[in-house]
Structures are given as structure tokens and as C-alpha cells.
N, C-alpha and C positions, 0 to 999 in steps of 0.2 A: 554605741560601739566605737572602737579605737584602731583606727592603723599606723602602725608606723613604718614609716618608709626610709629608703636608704639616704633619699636628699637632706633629713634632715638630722642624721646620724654622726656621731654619734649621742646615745640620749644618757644623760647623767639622773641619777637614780640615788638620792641622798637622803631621803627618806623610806617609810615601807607603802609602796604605791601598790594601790587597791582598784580594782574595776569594781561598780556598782551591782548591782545581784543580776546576774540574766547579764550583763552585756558580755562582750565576746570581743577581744582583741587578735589582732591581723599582725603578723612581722612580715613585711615580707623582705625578699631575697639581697643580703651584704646591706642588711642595718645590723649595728653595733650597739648592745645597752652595759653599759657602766654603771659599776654597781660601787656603792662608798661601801666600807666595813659592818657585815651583821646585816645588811638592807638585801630584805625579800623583796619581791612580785608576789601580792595575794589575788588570786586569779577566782573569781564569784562566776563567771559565766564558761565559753568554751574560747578554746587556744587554737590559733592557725598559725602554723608556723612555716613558710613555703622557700624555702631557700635552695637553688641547683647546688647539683658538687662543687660547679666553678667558683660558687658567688654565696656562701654558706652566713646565717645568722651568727653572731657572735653574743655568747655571755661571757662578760668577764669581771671582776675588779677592776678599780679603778687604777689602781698601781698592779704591775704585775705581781706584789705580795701580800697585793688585801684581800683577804678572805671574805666574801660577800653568804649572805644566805643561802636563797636559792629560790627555784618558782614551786607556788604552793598553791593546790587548790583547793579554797574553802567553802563550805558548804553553802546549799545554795537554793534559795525556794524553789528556783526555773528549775524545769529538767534540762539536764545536759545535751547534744547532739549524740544520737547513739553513733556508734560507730560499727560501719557499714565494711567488709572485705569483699573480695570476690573468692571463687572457689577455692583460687591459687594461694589465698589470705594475700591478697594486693591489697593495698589501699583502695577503697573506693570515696567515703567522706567519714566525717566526724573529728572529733579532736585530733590534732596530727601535730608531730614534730618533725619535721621535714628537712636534712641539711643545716644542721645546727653544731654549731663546739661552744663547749662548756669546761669553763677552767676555775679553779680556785674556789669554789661554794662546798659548803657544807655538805649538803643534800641540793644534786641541782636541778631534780623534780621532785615532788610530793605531788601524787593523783589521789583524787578518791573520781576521778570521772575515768571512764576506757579511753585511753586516745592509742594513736601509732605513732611509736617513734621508728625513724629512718636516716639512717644514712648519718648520723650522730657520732661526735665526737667527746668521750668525757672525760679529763683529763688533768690529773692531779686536785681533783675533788678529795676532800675528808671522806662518801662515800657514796654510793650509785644512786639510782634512780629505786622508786618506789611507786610501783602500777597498782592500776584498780585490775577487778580477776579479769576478764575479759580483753585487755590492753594487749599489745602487738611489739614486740623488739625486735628488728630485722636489720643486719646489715651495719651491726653500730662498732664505737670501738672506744673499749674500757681498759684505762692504765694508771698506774702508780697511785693507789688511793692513800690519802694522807692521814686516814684515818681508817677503823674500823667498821666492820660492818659488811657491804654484799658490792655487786657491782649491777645487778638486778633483783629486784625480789616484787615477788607477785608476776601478774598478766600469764595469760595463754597462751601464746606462740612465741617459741624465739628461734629465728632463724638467721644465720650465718655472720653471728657475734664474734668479735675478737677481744676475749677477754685477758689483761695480763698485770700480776703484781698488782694484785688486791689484798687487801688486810680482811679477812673475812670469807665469806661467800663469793661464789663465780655467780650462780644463778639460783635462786632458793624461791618456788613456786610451790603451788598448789595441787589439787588433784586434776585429772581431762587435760592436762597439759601439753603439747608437741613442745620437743624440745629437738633440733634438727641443725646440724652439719657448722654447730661453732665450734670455736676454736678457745679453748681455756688453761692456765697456764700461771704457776707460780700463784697461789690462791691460799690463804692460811686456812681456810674449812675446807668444806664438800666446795667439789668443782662444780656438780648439778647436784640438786637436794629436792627432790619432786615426790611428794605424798601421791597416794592412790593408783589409777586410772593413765599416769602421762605415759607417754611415746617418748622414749629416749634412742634418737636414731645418726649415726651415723657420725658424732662429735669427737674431738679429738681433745685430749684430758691428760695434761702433766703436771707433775709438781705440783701436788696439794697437801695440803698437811693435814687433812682428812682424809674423809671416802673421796675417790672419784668421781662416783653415782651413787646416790641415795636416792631411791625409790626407784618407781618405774614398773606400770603391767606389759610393755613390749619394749626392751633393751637389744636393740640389733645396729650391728658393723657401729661400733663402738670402739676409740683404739682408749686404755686406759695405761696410764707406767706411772709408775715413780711418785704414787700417792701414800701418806704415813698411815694410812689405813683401812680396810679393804676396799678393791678395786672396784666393785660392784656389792652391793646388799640391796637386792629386792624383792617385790611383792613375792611372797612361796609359792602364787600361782603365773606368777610373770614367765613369759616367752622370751628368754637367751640365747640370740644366736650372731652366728658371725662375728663375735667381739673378739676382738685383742686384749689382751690382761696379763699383764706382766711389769717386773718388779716393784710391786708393791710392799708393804706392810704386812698388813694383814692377808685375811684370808684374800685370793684373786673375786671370789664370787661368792656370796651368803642370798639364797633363796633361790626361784626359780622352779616352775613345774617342768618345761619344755628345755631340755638346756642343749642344743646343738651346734658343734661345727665353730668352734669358739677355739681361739691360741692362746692357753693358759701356761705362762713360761715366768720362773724365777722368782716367785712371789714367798715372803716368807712365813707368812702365816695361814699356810694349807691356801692347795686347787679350790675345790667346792663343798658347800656343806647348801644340799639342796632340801627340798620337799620330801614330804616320806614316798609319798607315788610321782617320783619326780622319773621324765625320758631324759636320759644321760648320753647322747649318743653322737660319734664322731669328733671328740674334741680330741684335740692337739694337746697333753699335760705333760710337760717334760721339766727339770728341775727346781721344783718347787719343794721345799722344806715344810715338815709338819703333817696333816692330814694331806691323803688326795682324794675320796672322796667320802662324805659321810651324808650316810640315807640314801634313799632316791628307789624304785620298784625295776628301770628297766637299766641298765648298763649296759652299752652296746657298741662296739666298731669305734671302742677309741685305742688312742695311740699312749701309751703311759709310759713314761721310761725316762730313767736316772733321778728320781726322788727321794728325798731321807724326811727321814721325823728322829726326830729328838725325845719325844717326852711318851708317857706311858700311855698309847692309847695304842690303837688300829688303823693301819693306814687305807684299809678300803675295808668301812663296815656300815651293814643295814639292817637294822632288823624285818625289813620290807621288801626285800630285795622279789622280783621274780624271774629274771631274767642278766643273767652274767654269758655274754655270747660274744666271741671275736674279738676279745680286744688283746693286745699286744704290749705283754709287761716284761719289759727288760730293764736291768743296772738299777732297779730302787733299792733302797738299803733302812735300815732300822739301825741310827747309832748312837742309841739310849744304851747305855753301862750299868744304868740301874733300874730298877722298879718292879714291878710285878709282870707274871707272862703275860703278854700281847701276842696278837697273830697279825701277820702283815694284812689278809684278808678275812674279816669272820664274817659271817653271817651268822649270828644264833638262833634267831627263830623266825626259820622261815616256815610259810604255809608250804608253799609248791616252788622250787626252783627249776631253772634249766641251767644249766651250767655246760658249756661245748665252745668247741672250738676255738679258746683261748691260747694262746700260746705267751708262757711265765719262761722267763730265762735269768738267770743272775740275777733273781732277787730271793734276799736273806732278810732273816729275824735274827737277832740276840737274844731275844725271851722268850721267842715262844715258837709255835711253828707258820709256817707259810699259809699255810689257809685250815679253816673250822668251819665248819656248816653244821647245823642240826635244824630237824623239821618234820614235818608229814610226810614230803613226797617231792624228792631229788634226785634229777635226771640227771648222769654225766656221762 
């Protein structure tokens, strides 16, 4: 095993320095390693990295404009230290990066072991870091990537990251994921890009030149804006509520069985296009261009008003519909000039509807009429 200490810092790095299989290197707190051009760390056993905020580990090149590799971990006959959290996912032990800045490398982790990074700084890297699934990001801060690519991708939990002016990816994981209260921004893909099962809660999402949010079975108090393409697309049985979504691209929201209590404002490619039995209820939709909702079984107690669509479809149609109750449609408009009739609201084939206590005021069609229902059994 290996420590290096701050006394005898800092450490020049001119070749690609390797630890033996199984041993385990120690940094600890305001040691400095210097890296010549293209020169890794190949890391064979586990990483300590234990640096305060005052007093933080330094990677860098050797000049401030040499490009160095970055730390790699390669395979390894030992097993790794697992890594251990507590409820709160604190650190308990295992691989850690602890108060560390990292500048000018390539990629300035490659894992295939789970460690925690904490309290990290990555900055003007070519591009982020790369976890095994189980790994931890808490608390880090991701800027100006020189390159393409993500500013995380893989591990399990990421909590209260400041991602900003990344070429690529904000955060791109896997499925069982918590993804919780960072902060993303200025990102040429998906802000968050989570397959299956994640928890997408409470993050704050500008300026992407993708989705905002890709994936996600629970998306709640999410604020999304100013992403080039819809603001949200998730699982079609995923829970949406309390998000903000507004001016985006695309559609504000694509999927969603539960969709409540969410402020959908100014997005240009349609509000929602949900689940066929999707709950629709209490959302804020007010001037957004295109569809405003399409599918979904319950529509209920939203507020909808001053909307247009442009192109030949239906601005509120399902063939699912069972329930149309209280909601308050004022000032949408249809300013298509051409096409075939459309109805601002159709339902065509319903089984059983209720339809009550709606109130529709100044909203018009050009082609067609204000609302169509056909079915079994229609209550108004």
C-alpha cells in the first residue's frame, strides 16, 4: 500500500504509474500530483482520497496547458472494498474521493469499482467522470468541459451537483437511480438521461440542447426551461407532479400515468401527450403552441387557457377519455388556415364519459367545431 502525503508534495508523475493488484493508495488532505502530457494513475486496488474543503487534493498538469490522462481503474483479481452508506446515503467507507479538484485531464476518473465522490471540483476536463452502478456523486462541481461527452455518467445517487457548460451530457445513468436537488445548466444533450425505475426529484434544468429529463418512474418539483427538446419524456407509468416546464422545444411532458399539479407554460411543441389511462389533474397549461393534451382516461380541475396549435390535429383528444370534469378553458385558439376539419376537443370513441362542470369561454376552431364526442354512454 501507498500514501502520499502533503510533506512531500508536490509528486511529478512522468510516466503511467500503476499500483500492484490489491494494493490501495491513500492521498491525503493538500497533496498535489502533477501530471506530464497523456500520463495516467492505473489504480489495481482501492483509492482514499481524504481532503477538508480548506485543504483539498490537487490533480493537475504539469504546465497549466498540459493535458494529462486521468485516474483509471483496472481490473483486479482482489475484490474491491465495497462501499458502505448510511440511510441518509452519507459516506460510511469504501472507495472515496473526498475534496479533490481536477483540471485539464481527459477523463479524470474511469471506475469499474463503486466509490463516493464528494465535495469535488472538475474543471476544464475534455470530459466528466465515469462510475461503476452503485457509486455516489454528492455535492460536486462540473464546468466548461473541453470536450465531449457527460459531466457524469453511471453510479446511483446524485445529490446536489452543479453541473455547468458541458459538451454532451449533465448526468446520464441507469435504471433504481435517485437523481436529487442539482443544479444543470448550459449542457449540449439531456440535462438528466435516467432509463427505468430513477427518482427524478427536485433539480433545476436550463439550457440543454436536448430533453431536460429523460426517463424517470417518479418526476416531482422539477423546474425544467429553455431545453431544445421536450422538457420531460417519461416512463408512461411514471408519477408527475409539482414540475415546472416551460419554454422548451418540444413537447413540455411525453409520458406519465399520474400527471398532477405541474406549471406547464410556453413550450412549443404541445403541454402533454400522456398514457391512454393517464390522471390528468390540476395542472397550470397556459400558452403553449401545438397539442395540449393528447390521451390520458381522467381530466380533471386543470386550468387551461390562451393556447394555439398550428397544424391539423386536436388540441384536447383521447380515445380513452372517462372523465372531462371542471376544468377552465379560456382564449385557446386554432390558427391552422389549412387542412382538414379538426375539433378543438374530440373524443371519438368513448366507452362511458362524464363530461360537467367545465367551463369553455373564447375558444375557437377554423376547421372544425369546438368539441365531438361519440360513445356508448355520455353524461353531460
Amino acid at each position: 500500500n501507498r500514501t502520499l502525503i502533503p510533506e512531500n508534495s508536490p509528486y511529478w508523475l512522468n510516466t503511467n504509474p500503476h499500483t500492484a493488484d490489491g494494493k490501495n493508495v491513500t492521498i491525503e488532505a493538500g497533496t498535489t500530483l502533477k501530471f506530464y502530457q497523456n500520463i495516467e494513475l492505473k489504480l489495481c486496488g482501492n483509492l482514499f482520497v481524504y481532503g477538508p474543503d480548506d485543504d483539498p487534493v490537487i490533480f493537475e498538469g504539469l504546465y497549466g496547458y498540459t493535458r494529462w490522462a486521468g485516474l483509471e481503474f483496472q481490473s483486479s483479481s482482489f475484490p474491491r472494498e465495497e462501499l458502505v452508506v448510511d440511510e441518509e446515503n452519507n459516506y460510511v467507507s469504501g472507495n472515496a474521493l473526498l475534496w479533490a479538484e481536477f483540471t485539464m485531464s481527459n477523463k479524470p476518473l474511469y471506475c469499474n469499482a463503486d466509490i463516493y465522490v464528494l465535495n469535488c471540483e472538475f474543471i476544464h476536463n475534455n470530459t466528466g467522470i465515469q462510475l461503476e452502478s452503485n457509486s455516489h456523486a454528492v455535492n460536486n462541481y462540473f464546468q466548461y468541459s473541453d470536450g465531449s461527452g457527460y459531466a457524469i455518467s453511471g453510479g446511483k445517487y446524485f445529490s446536489n451537483n452543479y453541473i455547468n457548460t458541458i459538451t454532451g451530457y449533465g448526468i446520464n445513468t441507469h435504471a433504481n437511480a435517485t437523481v436529487i436537488d442539482n443544479e444543470i445548466s448550459n449542457v449540449t444533450s439531456c440535462g438528466i438521461d435516467a432509463t427505468g425505475d430513477a427518482e427524478i426529484l427536485r433539480n433545476t434544468i436550463t439550457d440543454c440542447g436536448s430533453y431536460g429529463i429523460n426517463g424517470g418512474m417518479i418526476v416531482n418539483e422539477n423546474t425544467v426551461t429553455d431545453c431544445g427538446s421536450y422538457g420531460i419524456e417519461c416512463s408512461w407509468e411514471a408519477s408527475v407532479t409539482n414540475n415546472t416546464i416551460e419554454d422548451n422545444t418540444g413537447y413540455a411532458l411525453k409520458g406519465g400515468l399520474f400527471i398532477d399539479n405541474n406549471t406547464i407554460i410556453s413550450n412549443d411543441g404541445g403541454a402533454i401527450e400522456s398514457s391512454n389511462e393517464a390522471t390528468i389533474t390540476n395542472n397550470t397549461i397556459h400558452d403553449n403552441n401545438c397539442r395540449i393534451i393528447l390521451k390520458g382516461a381522467i381530466i380533471e380541475n386543470n386550468d387551461i387557457v390562451n393556447n394555439s396549435k398550428y397544424g391539423s390535429y386536436c388540441s384536447i383528444e383521447s380515445d380513452y377519455i372517462k372523465r372531462f370534469v371542471n376544468n377552465n378553458i379560456v382564449s385557446n385558439s386554432d390558427n391552422n388556415n389549412s387542412g382538414s376539419d379538426r375539433r378543438f376537443i374530440n373524443f371519438p370513441s368513448c366507452d362511458t364519459l362524464l363530461f360537467k362542470d367545465n367551463y369553455i369561454f373564447d375558444t375557437y376552431n377554423r376547421h372544425g367545431n369546438v368539441m365531438y364526442f361519440k360513445g356508448n354512454s355520455i353524461q353531460i
